[in-house]
VOGU-3710 file (C-alpha; in Angstrom, 3 decimals, decimal comma):
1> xxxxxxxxxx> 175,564/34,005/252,713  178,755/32,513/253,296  181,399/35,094/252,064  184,060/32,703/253,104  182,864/30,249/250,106  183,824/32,510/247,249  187,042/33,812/248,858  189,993/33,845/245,781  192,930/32,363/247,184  195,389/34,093/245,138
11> xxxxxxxxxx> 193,871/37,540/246,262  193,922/36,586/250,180  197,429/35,528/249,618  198,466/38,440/248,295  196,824/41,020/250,541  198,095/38,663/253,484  201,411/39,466/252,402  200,723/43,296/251,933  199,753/43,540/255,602  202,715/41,675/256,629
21> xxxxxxxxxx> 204,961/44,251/254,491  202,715/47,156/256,143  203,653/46,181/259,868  207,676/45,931/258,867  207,473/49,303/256,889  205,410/51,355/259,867  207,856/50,214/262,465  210,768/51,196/260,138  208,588/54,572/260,289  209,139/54,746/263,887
31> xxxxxxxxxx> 213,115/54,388/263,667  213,918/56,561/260,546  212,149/59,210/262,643  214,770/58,106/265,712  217,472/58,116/262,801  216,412/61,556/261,937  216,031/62,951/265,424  219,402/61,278/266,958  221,264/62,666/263,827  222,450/58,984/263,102
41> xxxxxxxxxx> 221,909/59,507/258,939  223,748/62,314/259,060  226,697/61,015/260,900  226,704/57,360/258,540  225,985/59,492/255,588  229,606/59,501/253,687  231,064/57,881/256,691  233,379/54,266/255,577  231,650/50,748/256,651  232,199/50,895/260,395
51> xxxxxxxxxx> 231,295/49,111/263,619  227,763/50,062/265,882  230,918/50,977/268,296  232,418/53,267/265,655  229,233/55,031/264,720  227,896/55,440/268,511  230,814/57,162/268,998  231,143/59,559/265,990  226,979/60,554/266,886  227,746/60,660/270,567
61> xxxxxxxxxx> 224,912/57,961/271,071  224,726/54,930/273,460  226,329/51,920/271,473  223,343/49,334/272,618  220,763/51,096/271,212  222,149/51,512/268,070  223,255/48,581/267,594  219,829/47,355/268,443  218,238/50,378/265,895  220,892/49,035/263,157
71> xxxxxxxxxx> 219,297/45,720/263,529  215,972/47,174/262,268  218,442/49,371/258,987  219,687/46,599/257,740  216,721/43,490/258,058  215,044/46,951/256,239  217,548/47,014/253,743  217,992/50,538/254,354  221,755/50,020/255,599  223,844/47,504/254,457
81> xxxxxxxxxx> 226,564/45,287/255,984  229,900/44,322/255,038  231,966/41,965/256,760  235,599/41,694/256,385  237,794/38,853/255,907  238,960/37,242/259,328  236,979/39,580/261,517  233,892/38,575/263,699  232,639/42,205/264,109  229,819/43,494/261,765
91> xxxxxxxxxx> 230,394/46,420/259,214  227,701/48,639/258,758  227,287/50,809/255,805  224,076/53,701/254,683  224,406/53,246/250,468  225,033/57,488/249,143  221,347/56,298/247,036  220,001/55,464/249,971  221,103/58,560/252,260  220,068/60,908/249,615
101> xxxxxxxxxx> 216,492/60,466/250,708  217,541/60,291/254,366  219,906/63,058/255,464  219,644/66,817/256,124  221,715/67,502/253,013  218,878/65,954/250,913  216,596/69,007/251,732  212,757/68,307/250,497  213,800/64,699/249,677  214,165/63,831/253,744
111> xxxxxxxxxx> 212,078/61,282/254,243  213,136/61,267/258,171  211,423/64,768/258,566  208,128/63,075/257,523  208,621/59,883/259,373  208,551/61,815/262,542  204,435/62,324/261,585  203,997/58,785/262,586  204,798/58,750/266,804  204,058/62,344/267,022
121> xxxxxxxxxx> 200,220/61,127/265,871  200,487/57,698/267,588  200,722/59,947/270,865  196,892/61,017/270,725  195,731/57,405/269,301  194,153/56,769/272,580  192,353/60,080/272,352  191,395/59,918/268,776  189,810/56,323/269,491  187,396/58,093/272,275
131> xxxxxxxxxx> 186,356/60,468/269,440  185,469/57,605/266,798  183,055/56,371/270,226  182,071/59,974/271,704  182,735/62,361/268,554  184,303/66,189/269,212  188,105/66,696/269,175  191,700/66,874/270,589  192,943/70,209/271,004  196,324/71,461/270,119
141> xxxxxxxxxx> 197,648/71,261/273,789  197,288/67,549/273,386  199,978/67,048/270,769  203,737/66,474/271,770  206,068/67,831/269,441  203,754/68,714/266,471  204,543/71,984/265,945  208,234/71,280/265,648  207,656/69,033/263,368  205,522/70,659/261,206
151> xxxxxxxxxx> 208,061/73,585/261,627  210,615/71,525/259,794  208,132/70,020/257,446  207,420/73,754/256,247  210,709/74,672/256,010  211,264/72,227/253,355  208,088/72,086/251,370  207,772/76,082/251,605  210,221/78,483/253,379  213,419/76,557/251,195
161> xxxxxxxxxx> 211,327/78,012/248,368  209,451/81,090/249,408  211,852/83,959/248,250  213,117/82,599/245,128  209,704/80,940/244,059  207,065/81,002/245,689  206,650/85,055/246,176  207,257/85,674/242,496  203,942/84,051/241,556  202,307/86,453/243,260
171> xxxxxxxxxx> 202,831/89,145/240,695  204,552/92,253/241,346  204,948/91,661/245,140  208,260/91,677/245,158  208,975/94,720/244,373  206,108/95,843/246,846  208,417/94,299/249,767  211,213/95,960/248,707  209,292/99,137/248,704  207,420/98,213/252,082
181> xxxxxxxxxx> 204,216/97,122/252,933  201,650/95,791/255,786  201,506/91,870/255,631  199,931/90,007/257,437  200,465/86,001/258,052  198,173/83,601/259,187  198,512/80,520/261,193  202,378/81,902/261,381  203,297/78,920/263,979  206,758/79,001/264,684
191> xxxxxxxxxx> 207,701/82,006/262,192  210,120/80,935/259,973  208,465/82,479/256,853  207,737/85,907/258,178  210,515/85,540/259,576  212,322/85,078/256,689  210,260/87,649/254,944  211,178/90,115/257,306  214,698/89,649/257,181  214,748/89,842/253,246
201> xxxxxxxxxx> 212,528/93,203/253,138  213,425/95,222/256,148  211,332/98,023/254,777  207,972/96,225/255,108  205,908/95,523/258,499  204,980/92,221/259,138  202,504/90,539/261,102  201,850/86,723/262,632  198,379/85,892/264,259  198,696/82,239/265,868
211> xxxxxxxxxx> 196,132/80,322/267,942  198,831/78,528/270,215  201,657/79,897/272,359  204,368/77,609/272,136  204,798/78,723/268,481  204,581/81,844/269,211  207,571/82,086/271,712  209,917/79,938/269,334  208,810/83,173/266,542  209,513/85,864/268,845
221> xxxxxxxxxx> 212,940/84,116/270,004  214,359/83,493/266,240  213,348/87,059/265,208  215,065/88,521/268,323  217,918/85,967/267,443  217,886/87,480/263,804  217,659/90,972/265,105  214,270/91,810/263,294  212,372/94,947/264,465  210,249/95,241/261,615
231> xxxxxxxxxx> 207,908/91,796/262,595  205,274/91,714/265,399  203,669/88,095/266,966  200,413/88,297/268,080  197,877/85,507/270,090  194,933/85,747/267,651  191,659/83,750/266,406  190,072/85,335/263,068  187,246/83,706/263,068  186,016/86,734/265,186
241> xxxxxxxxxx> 188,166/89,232/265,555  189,212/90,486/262,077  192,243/92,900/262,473  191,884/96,881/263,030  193,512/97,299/259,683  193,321/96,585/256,108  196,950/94,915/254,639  198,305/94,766/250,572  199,481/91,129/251,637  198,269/88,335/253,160
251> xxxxxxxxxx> 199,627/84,670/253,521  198,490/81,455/255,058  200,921/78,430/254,644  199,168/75,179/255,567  196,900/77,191/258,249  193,336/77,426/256,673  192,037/74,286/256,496  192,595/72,872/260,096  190,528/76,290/261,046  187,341/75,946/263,556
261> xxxxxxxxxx> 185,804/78,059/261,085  187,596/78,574/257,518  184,519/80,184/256,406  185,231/83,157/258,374  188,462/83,526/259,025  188,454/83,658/254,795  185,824/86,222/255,524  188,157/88,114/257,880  190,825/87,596/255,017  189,007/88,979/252,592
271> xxxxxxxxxx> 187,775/92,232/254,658  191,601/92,747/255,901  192,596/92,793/252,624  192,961/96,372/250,303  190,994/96,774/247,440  194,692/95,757/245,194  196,005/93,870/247,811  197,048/89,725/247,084  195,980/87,145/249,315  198,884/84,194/249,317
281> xxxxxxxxxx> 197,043/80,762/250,649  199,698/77,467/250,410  197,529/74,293/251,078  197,297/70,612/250,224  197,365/69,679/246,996  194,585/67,435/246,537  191,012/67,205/245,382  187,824/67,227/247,496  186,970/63,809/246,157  188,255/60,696/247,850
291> xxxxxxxxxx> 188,549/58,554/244,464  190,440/61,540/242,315  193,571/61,480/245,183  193,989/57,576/244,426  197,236/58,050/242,343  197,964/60,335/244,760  201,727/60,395/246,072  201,082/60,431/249,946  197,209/60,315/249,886  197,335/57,245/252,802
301> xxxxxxxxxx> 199,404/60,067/255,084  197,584/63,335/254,477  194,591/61,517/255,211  196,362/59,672/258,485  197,474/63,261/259,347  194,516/64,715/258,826  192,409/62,147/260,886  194,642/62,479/264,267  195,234/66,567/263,577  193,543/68,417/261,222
311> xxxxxxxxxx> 190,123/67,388/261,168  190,001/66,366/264,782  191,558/70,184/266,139  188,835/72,068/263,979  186,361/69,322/265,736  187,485/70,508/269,172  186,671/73,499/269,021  183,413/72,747/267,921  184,054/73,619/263,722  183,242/72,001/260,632
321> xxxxxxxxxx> 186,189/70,072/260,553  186,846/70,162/256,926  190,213/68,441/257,309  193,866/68,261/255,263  192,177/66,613/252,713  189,448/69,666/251,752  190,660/69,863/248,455  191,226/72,827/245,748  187,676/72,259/244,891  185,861/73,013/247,873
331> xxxxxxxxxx> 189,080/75,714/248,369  188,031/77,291/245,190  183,972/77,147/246,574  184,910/78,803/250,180  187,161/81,491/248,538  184,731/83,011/246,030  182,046/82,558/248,970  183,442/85,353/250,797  184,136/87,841/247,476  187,015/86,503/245,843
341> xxxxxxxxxx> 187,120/86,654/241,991  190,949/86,286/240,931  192,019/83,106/241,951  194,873/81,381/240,086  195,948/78,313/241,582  200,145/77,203/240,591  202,504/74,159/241,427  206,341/73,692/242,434  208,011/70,757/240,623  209,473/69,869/244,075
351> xxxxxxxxxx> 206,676/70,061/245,884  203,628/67,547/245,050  202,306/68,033/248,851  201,478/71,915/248,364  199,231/73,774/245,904  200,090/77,369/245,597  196,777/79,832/245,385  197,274/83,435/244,064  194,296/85,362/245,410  192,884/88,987/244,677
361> x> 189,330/90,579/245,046
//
């Protein structure tokens, strides 16, 4: 059957012209992460129409290569460019609307901090290409610069959050920090939320298992920065090795579904856990089916992200893989597996990438 015979013009057209769009908006992905990382949005944010001299030299940057990376702001319309009467040298100018979703100072509305997903994934293409031939996995080691990025990430989405809103949906927790208790955190990666914890309830011990070093050191290093000698970093897998002890709290940002096993390290959660104790899990917000996460947000990028990390590190070590993309209703399925009963699921306005799940026995 010729398929090429009943091809609608209009439609061809039309997607033509959305992959066109798609190449000029991925490479523009690639230098709002270098706009991010270089600190150039920050310096042009508030800063008067100026030359690529003018702003090289207020970022402390090499004047070529932004000029060069301005070239790809403004034929992005992302910066704009004024040019004044009589002179031959360009004006370049990053609109307040604009910066607001670019900067530092715009917090969880950075777009740069996300834009850094794109290279940091492009790094393993080559390896993730092998694995669409050969199946298994790339491991952690493999990744440059993921865990700082997904250190920043988190500290947006979650840790900007965590005192203020995030604990109090967790009942009367609060108050059980402030009188001290055991936690333990899961997946802590770089620390900054038992970190933060442990700064904000000295009288409670606290507790971060992590598969990977590198994390690790950057946890130990900010909590002997901050002075903390109530928080302990450990090299651990639960899937297992469940802990000696049994803790009233227990959190997991972002950390159970790119598990080997999330089967049984829920398993080890749920045995670690005291009878009253509250289980904190922060995940994707999304469903297990492909066709409900249509109108989703960012459903193209969790499921690029989950493709070149998430699924393909559980895959490495030989686990089921299950991916960013898992969804609160196989969550739901996998948490009252192992015991669970109390499971009450919440939502920040601010944050559409993270569900929040409240969990007791």
């Amino acid at each position: 059957m010729c398929t090429l015979c009943h091809i609608d013009p209009q439609k061809t057209e039309a997607f033509g012209e959305r992959m066109m769009n798609l190449l000029n908006e991925s490479a523009l992905s690639l230098m709002i992460s270098i706009g991010h990382r270089t600190g150039l949005f920050d310096t042009m944010d508030g800063m008067e129409a100026a030359t690529s001299e003018a702003i090289a030299h207020a970022a402390r940057l090499n004047e070529r290569y932004v000029r060069e990376w301005l070239g790809a702001m403004v034929t992005g319309h992302i910066v704009e460019t004024i040019s004044e009467s009589g002179s031959v040298e360009m004006l370049y100018h990053l609109p307040a609307e604009h910066a607001a979703f670019l900067t530092r100072e715009a917090g969880v509305d950075n777009i740069g901090v996300f834009a850094q997903y794109i290279p940091v994934l492009g790094y393993v293409e080559d390896d993730i290409v092998r694995c669409f031939h050969r199946g298994g996995g790339v491991s952690y080691d493999q990744y440059n610069r993921f865990h700082e990025v997904m250190q920043e990430d988190s500290g947006l989405a979650v840790v900007s959050s965590l005192i203020d809103e995030v604990l109090p949906m967790a009942g009367n927790i609060i108050s059980q920090l402030e009188n001290g208790i055991q936690v333990l955190d899961i997946g802590c990666g770089s620390g900054r939320a038992i970190n933060l914890m442990a700064q904000q309830y000295p009288n409670s011990i606290f507790i971060g298992y992590d598969l990977c070093v590198e994390p690790l050191e950057t946890a130990r290093k900010e909590a002997e920065r901050l002075g903390l000698s109530n928080v302990y970093f450990e090299q651990r897998d639960l899937t297992y090795a469940p802990p000696e002890i049994q803790f009233d709290f227990i959190t997991a940002f972002d950390a159970i579904h790119d598990q080997a096993r999330p089967d049984k390290v829920l398993s080890s959660i749920y045995r670690s856990l005291k009878p009253e104790g509250t289980f904190l899990m922060v995940d994707i917000n999304a469903s297990s089916q492909v066709t409900n996460n249509m109108d989703h947000p960012i459903g193209p990028l969790l499921y690029t992200i989950s493709t070149l990390h998430c699924m393909t590190v559980s895959l490495a070590q030989d686990g089921m893989g299950l991916g960013a993309m898992w969804g609160r209703e196989k969550a739901n399925e996998m948490l009252k597996d192992v015991g669970f009963t109390q499971i009450a699921e919440h939502l920040l306005e601010q944050d559409f990438q993270n569900r929040y799940f409240v969990i007791r026995k």
